[in-house]
Jmol script that loads the backbone (N, CA, C; Angstrom):
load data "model"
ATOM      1  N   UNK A   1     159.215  72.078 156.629  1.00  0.00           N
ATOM      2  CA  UNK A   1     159.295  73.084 157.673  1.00  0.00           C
ATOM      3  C   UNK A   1     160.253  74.185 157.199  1.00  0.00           C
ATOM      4  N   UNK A   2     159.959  75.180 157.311  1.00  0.00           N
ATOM      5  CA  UNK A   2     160.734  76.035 156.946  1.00  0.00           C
ATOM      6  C   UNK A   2     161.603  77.112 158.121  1.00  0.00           C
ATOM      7  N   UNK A   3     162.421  77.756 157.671  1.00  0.00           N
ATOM      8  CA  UNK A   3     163.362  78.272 158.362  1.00  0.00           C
ATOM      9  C   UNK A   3     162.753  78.875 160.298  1.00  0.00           C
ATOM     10  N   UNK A   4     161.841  79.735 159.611  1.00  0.00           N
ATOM     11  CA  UNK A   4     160.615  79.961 161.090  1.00  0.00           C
ATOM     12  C   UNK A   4     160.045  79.250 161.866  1.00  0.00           C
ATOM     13  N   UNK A   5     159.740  77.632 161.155  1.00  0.00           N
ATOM     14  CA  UNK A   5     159.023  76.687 161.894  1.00  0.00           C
ATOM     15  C   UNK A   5     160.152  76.197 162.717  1.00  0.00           C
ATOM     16  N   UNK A   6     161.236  75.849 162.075  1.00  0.00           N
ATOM     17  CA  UNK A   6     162.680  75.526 162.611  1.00  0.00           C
ATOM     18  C   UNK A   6     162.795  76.596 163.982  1.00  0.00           C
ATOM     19  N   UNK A   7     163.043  77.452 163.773  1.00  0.00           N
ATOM     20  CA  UNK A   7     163.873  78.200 164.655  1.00  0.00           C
ATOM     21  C   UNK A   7     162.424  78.220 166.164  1.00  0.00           C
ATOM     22  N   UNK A   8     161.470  78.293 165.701  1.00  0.00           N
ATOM     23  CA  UNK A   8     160.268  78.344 166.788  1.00  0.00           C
ATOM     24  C   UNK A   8     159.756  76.844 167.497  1.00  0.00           C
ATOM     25  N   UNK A   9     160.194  75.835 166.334  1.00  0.00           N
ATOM     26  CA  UNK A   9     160.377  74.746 167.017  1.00  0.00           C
ATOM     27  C   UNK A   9     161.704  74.021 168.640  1.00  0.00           C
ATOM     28  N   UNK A  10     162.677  74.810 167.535  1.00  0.00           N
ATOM     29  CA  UNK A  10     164.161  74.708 168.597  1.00  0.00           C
ATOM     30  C   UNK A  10     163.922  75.687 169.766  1.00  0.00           C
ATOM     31  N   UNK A  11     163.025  76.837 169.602  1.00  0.00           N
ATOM     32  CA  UNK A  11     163.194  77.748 171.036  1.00  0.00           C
ATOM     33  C   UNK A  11     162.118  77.000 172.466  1.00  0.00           C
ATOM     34  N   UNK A  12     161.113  76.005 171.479  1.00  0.00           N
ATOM     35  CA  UNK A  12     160.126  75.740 172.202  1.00  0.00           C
ATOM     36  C   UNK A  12     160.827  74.576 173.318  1.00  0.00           C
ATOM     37  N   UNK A  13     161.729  73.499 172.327  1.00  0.00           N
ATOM     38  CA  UNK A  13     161.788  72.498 172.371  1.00  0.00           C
ATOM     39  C   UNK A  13     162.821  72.939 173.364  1.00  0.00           C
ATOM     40  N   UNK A  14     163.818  73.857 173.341  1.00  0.00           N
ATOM     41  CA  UNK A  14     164.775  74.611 174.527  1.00  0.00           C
ATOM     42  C   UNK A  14     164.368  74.529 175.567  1.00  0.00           C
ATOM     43  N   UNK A  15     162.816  75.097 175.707  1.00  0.00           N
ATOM     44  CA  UNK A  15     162.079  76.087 176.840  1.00  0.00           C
ATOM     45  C   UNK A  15     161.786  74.626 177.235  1.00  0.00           C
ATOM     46  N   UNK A  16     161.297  74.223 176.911  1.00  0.00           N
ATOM     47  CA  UNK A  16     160.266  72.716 177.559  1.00  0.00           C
ATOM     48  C   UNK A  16     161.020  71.346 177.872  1.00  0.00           C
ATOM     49  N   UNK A  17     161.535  70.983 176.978  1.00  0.00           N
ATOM     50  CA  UNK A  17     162.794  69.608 177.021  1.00  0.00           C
ATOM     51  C   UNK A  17     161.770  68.578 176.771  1.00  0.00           C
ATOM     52  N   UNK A  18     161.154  68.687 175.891  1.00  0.00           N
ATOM     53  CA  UNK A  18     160.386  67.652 175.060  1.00  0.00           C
ATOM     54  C   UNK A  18     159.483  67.960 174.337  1.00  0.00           C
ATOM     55  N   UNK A  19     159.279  66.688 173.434  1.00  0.00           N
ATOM     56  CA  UNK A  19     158.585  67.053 172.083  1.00  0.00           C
ATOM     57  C   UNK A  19     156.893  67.055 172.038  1.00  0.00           C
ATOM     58  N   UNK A  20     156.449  67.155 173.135  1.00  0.00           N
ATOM     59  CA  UNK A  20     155.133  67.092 173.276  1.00  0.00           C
ATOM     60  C   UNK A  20     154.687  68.234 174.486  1.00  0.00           C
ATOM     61  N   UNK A  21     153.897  68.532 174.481  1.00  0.00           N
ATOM     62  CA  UNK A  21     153.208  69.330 175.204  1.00  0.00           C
ATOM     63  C   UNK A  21     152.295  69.248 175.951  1.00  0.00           C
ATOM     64  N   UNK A  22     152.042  69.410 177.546  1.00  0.00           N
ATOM     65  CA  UNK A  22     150.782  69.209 178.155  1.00  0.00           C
ATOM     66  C   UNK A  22     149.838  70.293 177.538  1.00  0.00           C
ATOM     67  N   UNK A  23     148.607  70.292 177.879  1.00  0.00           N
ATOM     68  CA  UNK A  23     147.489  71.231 177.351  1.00  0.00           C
ATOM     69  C   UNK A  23     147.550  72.256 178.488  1.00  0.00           C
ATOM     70  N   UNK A  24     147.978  72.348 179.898  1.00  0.00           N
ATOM     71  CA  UNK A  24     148.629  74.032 180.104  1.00  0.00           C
ATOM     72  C   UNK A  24     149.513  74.220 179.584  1.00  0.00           C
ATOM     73  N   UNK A  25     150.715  73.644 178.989  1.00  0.00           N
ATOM     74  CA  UNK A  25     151.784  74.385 178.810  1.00  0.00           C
ATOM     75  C   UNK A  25     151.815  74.777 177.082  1.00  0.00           C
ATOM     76  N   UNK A  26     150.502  73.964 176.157  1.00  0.00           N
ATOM     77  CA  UNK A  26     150.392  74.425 174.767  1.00  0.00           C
ATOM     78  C   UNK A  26     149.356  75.459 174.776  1.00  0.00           C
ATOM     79  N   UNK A  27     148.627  75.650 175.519  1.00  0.00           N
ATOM     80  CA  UNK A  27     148.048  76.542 176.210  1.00  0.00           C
ATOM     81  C   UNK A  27     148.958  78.541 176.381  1.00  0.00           C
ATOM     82  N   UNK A  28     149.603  77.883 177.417  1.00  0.00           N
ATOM     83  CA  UNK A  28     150.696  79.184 177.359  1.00  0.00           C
ATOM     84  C   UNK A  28     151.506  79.036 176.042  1.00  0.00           C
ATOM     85  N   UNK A  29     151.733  78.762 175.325  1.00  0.00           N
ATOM     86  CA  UNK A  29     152.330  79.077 174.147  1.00  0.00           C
ATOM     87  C   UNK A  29     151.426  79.486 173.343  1.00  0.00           C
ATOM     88  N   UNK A  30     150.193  79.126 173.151  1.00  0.00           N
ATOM     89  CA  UNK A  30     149.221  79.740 171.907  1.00  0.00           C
ATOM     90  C   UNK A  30     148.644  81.351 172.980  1.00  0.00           C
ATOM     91  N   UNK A  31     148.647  81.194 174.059  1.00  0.00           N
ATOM     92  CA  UNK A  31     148.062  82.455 174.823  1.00  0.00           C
ATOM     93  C   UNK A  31     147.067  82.602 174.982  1.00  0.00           C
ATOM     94  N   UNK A  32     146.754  81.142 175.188  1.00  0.00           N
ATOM     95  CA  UNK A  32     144.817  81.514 175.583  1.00  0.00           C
ATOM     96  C   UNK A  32     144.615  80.435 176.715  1.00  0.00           C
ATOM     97  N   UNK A  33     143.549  80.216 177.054  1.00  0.00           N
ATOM     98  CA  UNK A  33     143.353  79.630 178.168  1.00  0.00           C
ATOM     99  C   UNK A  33     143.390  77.888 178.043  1.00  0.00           C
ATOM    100  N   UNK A  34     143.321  77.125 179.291  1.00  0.00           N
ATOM    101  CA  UNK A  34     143.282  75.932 178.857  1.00  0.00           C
ATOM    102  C   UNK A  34     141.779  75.907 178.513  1.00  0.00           C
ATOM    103  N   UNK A  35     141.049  76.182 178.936  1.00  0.00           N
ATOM    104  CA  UNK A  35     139.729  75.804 178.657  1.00  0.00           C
ATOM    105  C   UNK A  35     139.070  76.410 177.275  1.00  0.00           C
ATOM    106  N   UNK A  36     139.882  77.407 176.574  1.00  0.00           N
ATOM    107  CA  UNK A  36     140.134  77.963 175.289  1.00  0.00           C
ATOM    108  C   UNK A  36     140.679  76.654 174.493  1.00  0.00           C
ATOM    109  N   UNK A  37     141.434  76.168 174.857  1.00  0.00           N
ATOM    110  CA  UNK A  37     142.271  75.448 174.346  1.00  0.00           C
ATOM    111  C   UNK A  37     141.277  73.964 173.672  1.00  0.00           C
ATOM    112  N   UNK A  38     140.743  73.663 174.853  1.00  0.00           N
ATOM    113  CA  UNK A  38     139.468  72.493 175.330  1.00  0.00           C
ATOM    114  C   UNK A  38     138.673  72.668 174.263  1.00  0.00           C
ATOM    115  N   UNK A  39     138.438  73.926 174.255  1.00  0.00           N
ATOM    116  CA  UNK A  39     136.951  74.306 173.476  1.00  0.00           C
ATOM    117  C   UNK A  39     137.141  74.128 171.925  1.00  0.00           C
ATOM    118  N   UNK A  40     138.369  74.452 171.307  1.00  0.00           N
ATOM    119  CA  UNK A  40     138.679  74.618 170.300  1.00  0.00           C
ATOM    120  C   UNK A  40     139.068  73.245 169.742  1.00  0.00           C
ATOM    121  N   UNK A  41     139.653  72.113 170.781  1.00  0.00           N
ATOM    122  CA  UNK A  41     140.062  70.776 170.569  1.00  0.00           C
ATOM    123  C   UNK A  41     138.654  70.452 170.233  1.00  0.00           C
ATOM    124  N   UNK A  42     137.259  70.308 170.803  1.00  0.00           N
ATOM    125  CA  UNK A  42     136.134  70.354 170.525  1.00  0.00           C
ATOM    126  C   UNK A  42     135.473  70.269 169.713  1.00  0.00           C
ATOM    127  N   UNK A  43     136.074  71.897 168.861  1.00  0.00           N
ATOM    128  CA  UNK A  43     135.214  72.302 167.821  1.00  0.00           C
ATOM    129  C   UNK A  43     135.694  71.561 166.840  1.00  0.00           C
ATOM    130  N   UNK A  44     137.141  71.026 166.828  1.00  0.00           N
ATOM    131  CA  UNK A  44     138.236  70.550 165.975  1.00  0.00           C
ATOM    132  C   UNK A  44     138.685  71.493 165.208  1.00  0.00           C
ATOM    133  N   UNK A  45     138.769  72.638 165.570  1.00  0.00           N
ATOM    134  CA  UNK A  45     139.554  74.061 164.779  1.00  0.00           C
ATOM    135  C   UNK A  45     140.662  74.390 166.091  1.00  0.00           C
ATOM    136  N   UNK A  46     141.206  73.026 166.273  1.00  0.00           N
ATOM    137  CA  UNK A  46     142.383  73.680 167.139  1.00  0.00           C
ATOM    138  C   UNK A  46     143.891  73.039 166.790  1.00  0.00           C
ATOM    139  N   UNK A  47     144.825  72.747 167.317  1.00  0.00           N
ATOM    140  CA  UNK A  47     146.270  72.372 166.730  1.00  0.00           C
ATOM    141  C   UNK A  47     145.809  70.804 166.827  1.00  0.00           C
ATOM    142  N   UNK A  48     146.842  69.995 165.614  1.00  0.00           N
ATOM    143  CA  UNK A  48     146.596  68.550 166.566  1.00  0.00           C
ATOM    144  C   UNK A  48     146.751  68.156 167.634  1.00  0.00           C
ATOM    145  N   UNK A  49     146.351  66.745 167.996  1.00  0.00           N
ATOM    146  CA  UNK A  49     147.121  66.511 169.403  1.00  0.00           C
ATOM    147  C   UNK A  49     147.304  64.951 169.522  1.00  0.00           C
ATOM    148  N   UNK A  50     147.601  64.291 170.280  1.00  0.00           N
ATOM    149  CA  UNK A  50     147.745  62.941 171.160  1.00  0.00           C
ATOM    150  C   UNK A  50     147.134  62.226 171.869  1.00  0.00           C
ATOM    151  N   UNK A  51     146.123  61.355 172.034  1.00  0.00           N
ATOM    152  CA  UNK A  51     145.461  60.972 173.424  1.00  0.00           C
ATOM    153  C   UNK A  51     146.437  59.848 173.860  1.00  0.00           C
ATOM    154  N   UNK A  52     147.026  59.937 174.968  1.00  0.00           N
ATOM    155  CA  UNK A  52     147.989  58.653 175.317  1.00  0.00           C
ATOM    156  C   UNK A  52     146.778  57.659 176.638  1.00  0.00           C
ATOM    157  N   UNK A  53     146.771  56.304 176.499  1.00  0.00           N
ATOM    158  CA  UNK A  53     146.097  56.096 177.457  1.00  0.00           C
ATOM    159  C   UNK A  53     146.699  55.802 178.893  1.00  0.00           C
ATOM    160  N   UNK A  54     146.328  56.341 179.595  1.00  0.00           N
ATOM    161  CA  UNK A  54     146.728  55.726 181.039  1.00  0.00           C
ATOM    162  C   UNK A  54     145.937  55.301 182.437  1.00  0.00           C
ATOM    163  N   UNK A  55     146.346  55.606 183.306  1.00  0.00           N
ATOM    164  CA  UNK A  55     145.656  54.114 183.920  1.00  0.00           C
ATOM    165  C   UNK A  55     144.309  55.109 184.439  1.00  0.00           C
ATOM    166  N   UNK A  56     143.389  54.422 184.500  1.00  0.00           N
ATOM    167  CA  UNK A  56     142.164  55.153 184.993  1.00  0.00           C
ATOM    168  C   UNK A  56     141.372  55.310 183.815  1.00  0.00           C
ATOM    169  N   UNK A  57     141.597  55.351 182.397  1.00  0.00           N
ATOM    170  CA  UNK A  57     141.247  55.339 181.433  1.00  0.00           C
ATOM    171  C   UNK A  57     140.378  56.612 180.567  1.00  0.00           C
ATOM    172  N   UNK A  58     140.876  57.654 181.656  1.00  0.00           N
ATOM    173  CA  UNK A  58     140.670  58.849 180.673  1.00  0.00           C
ATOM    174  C   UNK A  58     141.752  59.427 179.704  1.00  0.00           C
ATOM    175  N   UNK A  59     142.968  59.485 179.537  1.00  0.00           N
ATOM    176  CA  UNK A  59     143.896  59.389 178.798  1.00  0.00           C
ATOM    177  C   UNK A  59     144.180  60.980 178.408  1.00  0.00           C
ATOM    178  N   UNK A  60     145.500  61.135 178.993  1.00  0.00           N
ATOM    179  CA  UNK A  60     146.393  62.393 178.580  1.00  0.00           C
ATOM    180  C   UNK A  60     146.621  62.993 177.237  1.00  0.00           C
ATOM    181  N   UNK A  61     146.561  64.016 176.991  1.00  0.00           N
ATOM    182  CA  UNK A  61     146.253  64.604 175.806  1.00  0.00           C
ATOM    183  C   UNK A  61     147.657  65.758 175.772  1.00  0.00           C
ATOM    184  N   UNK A  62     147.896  65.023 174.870  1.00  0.00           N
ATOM    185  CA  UNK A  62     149.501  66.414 174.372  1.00  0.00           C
ATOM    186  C   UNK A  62     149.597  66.352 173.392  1.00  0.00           C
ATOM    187  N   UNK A  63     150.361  67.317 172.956  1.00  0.00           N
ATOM    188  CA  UNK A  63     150.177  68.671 171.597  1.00  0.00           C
ATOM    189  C   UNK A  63     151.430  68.446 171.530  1.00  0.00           C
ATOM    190  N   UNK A  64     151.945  67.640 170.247  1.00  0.00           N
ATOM    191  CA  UNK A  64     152.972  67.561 169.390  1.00  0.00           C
ATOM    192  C   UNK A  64     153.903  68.809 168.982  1.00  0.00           C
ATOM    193  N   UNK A  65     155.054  69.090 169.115  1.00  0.00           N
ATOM    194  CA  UNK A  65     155.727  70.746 169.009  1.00  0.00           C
ATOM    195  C   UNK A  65     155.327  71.320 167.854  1.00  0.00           C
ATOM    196  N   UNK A  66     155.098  70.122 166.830  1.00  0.00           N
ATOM    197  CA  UNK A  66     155.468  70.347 165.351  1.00  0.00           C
ATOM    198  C   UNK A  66     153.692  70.496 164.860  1.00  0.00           C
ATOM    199  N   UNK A  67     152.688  70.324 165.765  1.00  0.00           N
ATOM    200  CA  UNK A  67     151.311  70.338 165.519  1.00  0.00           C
ATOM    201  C   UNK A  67     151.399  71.825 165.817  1.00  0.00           C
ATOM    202  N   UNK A  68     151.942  72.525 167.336  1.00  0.00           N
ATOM    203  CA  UNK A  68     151.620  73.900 167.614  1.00  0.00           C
ATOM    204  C   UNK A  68     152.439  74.606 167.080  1.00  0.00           C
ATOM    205  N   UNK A  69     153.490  74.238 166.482  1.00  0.00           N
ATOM    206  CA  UNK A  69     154.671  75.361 165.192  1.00  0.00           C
ATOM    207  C   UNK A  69     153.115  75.701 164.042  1.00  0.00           C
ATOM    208  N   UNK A  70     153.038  74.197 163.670  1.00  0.00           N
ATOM    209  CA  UNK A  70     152.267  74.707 162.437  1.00  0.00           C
ATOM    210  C   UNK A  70     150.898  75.313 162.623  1.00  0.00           C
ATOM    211  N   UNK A  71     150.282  75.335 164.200  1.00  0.00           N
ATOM    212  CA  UNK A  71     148.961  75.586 164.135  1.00  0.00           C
ATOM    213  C   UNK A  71     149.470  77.633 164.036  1.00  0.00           C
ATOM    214  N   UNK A  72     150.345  77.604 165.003  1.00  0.00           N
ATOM    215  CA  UNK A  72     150.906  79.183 165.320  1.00  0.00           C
ATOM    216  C   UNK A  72     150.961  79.724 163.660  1.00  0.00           C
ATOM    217  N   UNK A  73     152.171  79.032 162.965  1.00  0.00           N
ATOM    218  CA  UNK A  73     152.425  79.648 161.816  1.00  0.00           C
ATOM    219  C   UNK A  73     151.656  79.567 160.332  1.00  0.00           C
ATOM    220  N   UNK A  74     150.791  78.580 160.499  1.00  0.00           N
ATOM    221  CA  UNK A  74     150.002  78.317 159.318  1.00  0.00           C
ATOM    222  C   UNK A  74     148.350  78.340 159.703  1.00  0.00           C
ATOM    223  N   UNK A  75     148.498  79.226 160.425  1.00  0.00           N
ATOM    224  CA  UNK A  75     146.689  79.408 160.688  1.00  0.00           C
ATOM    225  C   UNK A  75     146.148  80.864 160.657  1.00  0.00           C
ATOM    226  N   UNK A  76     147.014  81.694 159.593  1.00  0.00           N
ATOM    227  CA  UNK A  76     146.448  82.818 159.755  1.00  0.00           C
ATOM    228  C   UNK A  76     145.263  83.413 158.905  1.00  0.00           C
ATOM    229  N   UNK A  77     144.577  84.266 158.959  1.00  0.00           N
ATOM    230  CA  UNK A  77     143.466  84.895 158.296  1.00  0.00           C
ATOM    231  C   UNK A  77     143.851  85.895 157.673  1.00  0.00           C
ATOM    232  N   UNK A  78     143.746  86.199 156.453  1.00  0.00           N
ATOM    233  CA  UNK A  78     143.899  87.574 155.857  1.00  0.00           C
ATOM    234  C   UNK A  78     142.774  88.282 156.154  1.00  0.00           C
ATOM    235  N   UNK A  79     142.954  89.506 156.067  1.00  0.00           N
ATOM    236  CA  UNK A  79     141.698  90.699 156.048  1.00  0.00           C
ATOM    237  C   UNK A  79     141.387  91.424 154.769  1.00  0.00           C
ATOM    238  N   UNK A  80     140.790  91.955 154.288  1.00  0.00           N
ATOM    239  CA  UNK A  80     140.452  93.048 153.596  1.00  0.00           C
ATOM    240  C   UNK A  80     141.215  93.707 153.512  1.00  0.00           C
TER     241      UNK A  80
END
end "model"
wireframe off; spacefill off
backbone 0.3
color backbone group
């Protein structure tokens, strides 16, 4: 991790008070919708994530800090 992943990890981890993320609140950090979010978990071109199981057996899904540092900082496209 480097100095940027660091410092964007610690502001997140400030803002939130834990190391995982619900899918609205990794959602508002990438800036797109949850159902953006959904779609892209989907396609599997989206950040990693977690399925935790719980009771009812559809199972909660959160986004690791250190999955959405690196999806933010290591997913860019060059242009022409």
């Amino acid at each position: 991790m480097d100095e940027l992943q660091r410092d964007l990890y610690k502001t997140l981890f400030e803002t939130y008070k834990t190391a995982a993320l619900t899918r609205k609140q990794a959602a508002k950090v990438l800036g797109i919708s949850v159902a953006t979010l959904d779609r892209l978990k989907e396609q599997g071109i989206g950040p990693e994530y977690q399925k935790k199981d719980t009771p009812g057996g559809r199972g909660a899904v959160r986004y690791p800090l250190q999955a959405i540092v690196s999806y933010l900082t290591n997913n860019n496209v060059k242009t022409a």
